[in-house]
C-alpha positions in Angstrom: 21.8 30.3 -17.0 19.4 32.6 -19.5 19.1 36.0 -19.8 17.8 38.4 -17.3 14.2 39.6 -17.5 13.3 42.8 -19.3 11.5 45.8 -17.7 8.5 46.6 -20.2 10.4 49.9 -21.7 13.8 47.6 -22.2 12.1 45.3 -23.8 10.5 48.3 -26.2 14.3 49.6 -26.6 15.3 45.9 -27.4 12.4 45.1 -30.0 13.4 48.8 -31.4 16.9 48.7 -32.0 16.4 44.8 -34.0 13.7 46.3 -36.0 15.6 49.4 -36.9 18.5 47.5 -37.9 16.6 45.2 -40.0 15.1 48.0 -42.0 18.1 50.3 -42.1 21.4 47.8 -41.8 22.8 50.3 -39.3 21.6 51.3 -35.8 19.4 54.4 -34.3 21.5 57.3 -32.6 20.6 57.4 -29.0 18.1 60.4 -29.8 16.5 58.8 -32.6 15.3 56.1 -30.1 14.8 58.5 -27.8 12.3 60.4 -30.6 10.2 57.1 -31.4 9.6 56.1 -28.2 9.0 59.0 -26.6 12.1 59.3 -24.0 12.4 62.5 -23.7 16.1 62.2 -22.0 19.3 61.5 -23.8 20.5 59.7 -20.4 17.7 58.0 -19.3 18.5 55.9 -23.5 21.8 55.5 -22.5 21.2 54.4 -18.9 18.3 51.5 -20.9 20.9 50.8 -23.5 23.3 50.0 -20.4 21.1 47.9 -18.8 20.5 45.8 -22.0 24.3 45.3 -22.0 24.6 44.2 -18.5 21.9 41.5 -18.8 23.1 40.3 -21.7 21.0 41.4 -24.9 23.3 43.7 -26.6 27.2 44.7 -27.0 28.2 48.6 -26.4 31.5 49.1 -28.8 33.5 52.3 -26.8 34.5 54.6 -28.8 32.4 54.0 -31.7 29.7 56.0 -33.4 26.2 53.9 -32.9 28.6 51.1 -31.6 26.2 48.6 -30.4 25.9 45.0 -31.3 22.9 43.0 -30.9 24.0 39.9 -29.4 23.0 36.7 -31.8 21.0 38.8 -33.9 20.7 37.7 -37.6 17.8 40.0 -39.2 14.4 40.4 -40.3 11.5 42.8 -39.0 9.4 41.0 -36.0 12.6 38.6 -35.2 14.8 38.1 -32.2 17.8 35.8 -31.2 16.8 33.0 -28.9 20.0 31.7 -27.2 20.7 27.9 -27.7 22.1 26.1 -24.3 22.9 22.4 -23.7 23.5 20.8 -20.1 26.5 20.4 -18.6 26.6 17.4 -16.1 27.4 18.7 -12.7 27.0 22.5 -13.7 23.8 24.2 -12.4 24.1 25.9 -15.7 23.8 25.7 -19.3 26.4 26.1 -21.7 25.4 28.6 -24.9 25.4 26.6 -28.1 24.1 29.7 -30.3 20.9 31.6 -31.0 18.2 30.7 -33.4 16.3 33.4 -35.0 12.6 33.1 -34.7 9.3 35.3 -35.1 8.5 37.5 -31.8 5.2 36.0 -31.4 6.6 32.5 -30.7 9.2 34.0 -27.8 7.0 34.1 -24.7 9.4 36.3 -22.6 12.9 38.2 -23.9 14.9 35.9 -21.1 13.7 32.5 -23.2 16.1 30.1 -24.3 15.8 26.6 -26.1 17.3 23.5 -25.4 17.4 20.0 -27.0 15.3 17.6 -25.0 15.4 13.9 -24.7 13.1 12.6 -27.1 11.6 9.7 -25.0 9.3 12.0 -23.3 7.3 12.1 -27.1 4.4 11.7 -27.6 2.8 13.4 -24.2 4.7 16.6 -25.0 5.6 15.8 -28.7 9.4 16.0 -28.3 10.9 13.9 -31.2 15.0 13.8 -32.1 16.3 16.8 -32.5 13.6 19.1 -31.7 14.3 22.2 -29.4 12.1 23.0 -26.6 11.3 26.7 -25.8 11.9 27.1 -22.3 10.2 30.3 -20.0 12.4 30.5 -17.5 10.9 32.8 -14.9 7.3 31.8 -15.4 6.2 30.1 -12.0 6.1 26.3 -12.5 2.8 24.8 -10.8 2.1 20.9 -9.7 0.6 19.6 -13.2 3.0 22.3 -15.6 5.3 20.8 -18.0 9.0 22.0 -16.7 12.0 21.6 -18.1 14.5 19.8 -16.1 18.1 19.4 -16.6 19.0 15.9 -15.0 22.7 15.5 -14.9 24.0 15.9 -18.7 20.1 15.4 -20.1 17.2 17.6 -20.3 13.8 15.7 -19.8 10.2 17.5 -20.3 7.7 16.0 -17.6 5.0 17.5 -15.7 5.9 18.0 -12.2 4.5 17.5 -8.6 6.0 18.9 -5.7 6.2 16.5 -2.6 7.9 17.9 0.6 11.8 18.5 -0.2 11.3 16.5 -3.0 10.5 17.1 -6.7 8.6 14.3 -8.3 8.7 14.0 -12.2 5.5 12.3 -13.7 6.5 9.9 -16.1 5.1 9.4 -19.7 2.6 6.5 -20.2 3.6 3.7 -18.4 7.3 3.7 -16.4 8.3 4.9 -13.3 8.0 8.6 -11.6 11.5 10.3 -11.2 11.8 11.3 -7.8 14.3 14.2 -7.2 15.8 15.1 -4.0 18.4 18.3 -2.6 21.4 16.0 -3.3 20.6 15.0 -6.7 22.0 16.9 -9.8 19.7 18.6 -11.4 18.1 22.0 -12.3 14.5 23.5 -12.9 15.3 25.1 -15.8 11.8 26.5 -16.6 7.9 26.2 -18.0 8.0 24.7 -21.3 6.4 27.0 -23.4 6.6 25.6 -27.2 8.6 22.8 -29.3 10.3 23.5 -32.4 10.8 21.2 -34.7 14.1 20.9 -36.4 15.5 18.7 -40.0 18.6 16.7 -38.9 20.7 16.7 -41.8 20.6 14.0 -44.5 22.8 10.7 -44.1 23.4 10.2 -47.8 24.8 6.0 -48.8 28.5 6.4 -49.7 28.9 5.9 -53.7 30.4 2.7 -55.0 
């Protein structure tokens, strides 16, 4: 469904290797991240670099000198990819519809994602048409949070309240609670941790 969590010193080799190859167009050798931050084994870079690969932040190219790609990455100093999903109905998980490039400081956690939200939830959480909402997936959801919750082939924002077996999903303003029970499709997909705010493209009048 997202990306797997980062250790603290992955997440140091991840942040490293964009920044480096936003400055430089080409990436570090395995001693020259090694050097910066202060590994002082050759393996224990490769064994990080590996890790990245098998949770899904980077590309290792066999055979190649400095053959890693940076999965979604697009450039600049300070960035990082944020995958894109969209619900699938019936699938527990989310299909990838892209990255979107965005400033560090706006990405709570390296495992975030964003995901197009109905907009009728606006204006409690300030959803509107075709905003994406930043979702934390491994932050621990508490009666009262704003979750995000895929519900069949939607994804509503709603504050939540637990009640036995059931997940309840507080409705905006004035409507009814959705009440969620173990047969129903749908999927805690995480805290929501930010909105951003997207232009959909101009319907021009056709000429005469």
């Amino acid at each position: 469904m997202s990306r797997a969590p980062l250790t603290p010193i992955e997440q140091q080799v991840w942040h490293y290797l964009l920044d480096f190859l936003a400055e430089h167009t080409f990436q570090p050798s395995v001693r020259d991240i090694g050097s910066a931050l202060r590994i002082p084994s050759t393996k224990s870079v490769a064994d990080l670099i590996a890790s990245l690969e098998t949770k899904g932040y980077l590309k290792r190219h066999a055979g190649r000198s400095r053959g890693v790609t940076l999965v979604g990455y697009a450039g600049g100093i300070g960035t990082a990819p944020v995958p894109v999903k969209r619900p699938v109905a019936g699938a527990a998980e989310m299909a990838d519809d892209g990255y979107l490039t965005l400033d560090r400081s706006l990405v709570p956690a390296p495992e975030a994602f964003l995901a197009r939200a109905f907009p009728g939830d606006a204006p409690q959480f300030a959803v509107r048409e075709n905003d994406l909402v930043m979702v934390h997936p491994s932050a621990r959801a508490r009666d009262g949070d704003a979750v995000v919750v895929r519900v069949g082939g939607a994804v509503l924002v709603r504050t939540m309240q637990r009640r036995g077996a059931a997940l309840v999903l507080k409705a905006p303003g004035v409507g009814d609670d959705l009440e969620l029970g173990p047969g129903d499709d749908y999927t805690v997909l995480g805290v929501m941790a930010g909105v951003v705010r997207t232009v959909a493209p101009e319907t021009r009048a056709p000429q005469s």
